[in-house]
C-alpha positions, 0 to 999 in steps of 0.5 A: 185266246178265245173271244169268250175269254177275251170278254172274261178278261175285259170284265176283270173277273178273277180266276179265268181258268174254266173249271176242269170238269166243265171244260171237259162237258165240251165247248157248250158248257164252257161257253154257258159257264163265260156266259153266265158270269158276263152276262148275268151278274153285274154287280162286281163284287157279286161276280168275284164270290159266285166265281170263288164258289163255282171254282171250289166247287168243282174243284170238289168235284174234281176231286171226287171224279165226277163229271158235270152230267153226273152232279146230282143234288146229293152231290151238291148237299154233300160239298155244302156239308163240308163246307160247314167246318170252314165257312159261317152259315152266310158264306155257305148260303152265298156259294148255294145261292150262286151254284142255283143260279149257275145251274139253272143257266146251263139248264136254259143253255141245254148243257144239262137237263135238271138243277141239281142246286135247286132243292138243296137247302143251306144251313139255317141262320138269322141275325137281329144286330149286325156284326159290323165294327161301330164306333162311338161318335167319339172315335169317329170325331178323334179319327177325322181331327187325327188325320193330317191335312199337310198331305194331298194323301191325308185329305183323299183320306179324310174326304173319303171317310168322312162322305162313307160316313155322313152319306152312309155309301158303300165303300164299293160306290165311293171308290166308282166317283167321278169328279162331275158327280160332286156338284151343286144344287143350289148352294147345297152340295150333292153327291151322285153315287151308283149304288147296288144295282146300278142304281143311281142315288143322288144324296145330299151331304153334310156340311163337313164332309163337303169342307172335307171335299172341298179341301181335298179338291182345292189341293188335287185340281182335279179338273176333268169331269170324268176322272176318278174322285178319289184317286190313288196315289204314288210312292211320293203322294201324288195323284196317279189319275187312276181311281182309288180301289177297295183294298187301297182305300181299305189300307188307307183305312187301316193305317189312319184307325191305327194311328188313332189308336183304334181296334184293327178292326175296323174296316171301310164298311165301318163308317157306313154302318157307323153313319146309320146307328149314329143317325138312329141314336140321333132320333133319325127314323128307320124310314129315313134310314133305309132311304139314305142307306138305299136298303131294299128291305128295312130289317137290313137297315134294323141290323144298324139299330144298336139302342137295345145294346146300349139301353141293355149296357146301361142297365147292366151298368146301372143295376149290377154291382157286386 
């Protein structure tokens, strides 16, 4: 195994194969194509789609016999055409994104001479409202009060949705917690997340959501204060010591909306982007929004404003009968 492997390997980045066609551009490219996903990307998720677009790439590459010294932006505009039947606009603008900045990396490397990336424009595409599955501040409530409490397993979960929702968290910072990152200031409780970034936020919490926690907590005797927060568990609901990933959380999530009664699609992000409309609803401004929700650009936060829907819903309801 080589080292750049070895260090591909320590940072849990998916499909370690090289590609074939960088592979046979020789030691240099393949060195450049490691080096770009250890040391440019950090952000875990980021890394896994930029990953996921070069493979399908070159795989197209491979398939059309040509070489990486040969990959002309005529080249790359094509692969995107053909990418228009199977993935949305922002997917497509995602895999563009990461070709550019591959590239331009093995430009600065000398593996190749020019980004044929660059100049090659994605498909257009805007959106005002966001697509994120949101529920009513009914659904939400008969979603927490329907999760028991009789198991350590039924707390984790209810903790875990309950500080997405009322800290407006990514899902991907939640399941990063540690056990000295709950603590106290005062007698208000606070919660330290590592946000998109790596950047730190510290967010108060409400006052459920730190019952929820301290219940969960009071069970679990999690006492290290570098162990994980949320915690997976085993075939008899307890505690592993090993932090609970996206996907587990994600089926936990599942699992408890489906016993609710709630549509199955509902998914960890859910309860952030339900967390700011109902904050918005709620006379909350879109400045406060935007800080909680640590959103570098306020149209982002704009996405999570459903009132225009819901004064739209009413009027129609109001105004149309037949």
């Amino acid at each position: 195994m080589s080292e750049s492997t070895a260090i591909v390997r320590l940072l849990s980045i998916p499909h370690l194969p090289v590609p074939a066609v960088v592979a046979a551009a020789g030691e240099g490219a393949r060195e450049k194509f490691f080096e770009f996903f250890a040391a440019q990307i950090r952000n875990r998720n980021t890394r896994s789609a930029y990953v996921q677009a070069a493979h399908q790439f070159f795989g197209w590459c491979e398939d059309h016999r040509i070489e990486l010294q040969q990959i002309r932006p005529l080249h790359v505009a094509a692969y995107i055409e053909s990418k228009q039947r199977e993935l949305s606009p922002p997917s497509i603008k995602q895999h563009l994104a990461g070709l550019r900045m591959l590239f331009n990396w093995m430009v600065v490397g000398q593996v190749i001479p020019t980004n044929p990336a660059l100049f090659v424009k994605g498909p257009k595409f805007s959106r005002q409202t966001g697509i994120t599955p949101i529920l009513e501040p009914g659904q939400m409530r008969d979603l927490l009060d329907s999760i028991e409490t009789t198991s350590l397993k039924g707390l984790r979960d209810r903790a875990a949705i309950a500080v997405m929702a009322y800290t407006f968290a990514r899902v991907s910072a939640v399941v990063m917690l540690k056990r000295e990152d709950y603590r106290f200031v005062g007698k208000r409780a606070q919660l330290r997340l590592e946000e998109k970034g790596g950047k730190e936020k510290l967010v108060w919490l409400h006052h459920e959501a730190e019952e929820y926690l301290d219940r969960y907590l009071e069970n679990a005797g999690i006492t290290d204060a570098k162990a994980p927060l949320f915690q997976s568990v085993d075939k008899l609901h307890r505690l592993t010591g090993q932090g609970i990933g996206r996907r587990d959380l994600l089926r936990a999530v599942k699992q408890r909306c489906a016993r609710a009664g709630l549509p199955d699609t509902i998914c960890n992000h859910t309860f952030r982007g339900t967390g700011i409309t109902v904050f918005l609803q709620n006379g909350g401004s879109l400045e406060a929004a935007q800080d909680m929700a640590n959103h570098a650009d306020p149209r982002t936060t704009k996405l999570y404003d459903r009132r225009k829907d819901l004064a739209t819903l009413s009027e129609i309801e109001r105004r149309i009968a037949f």
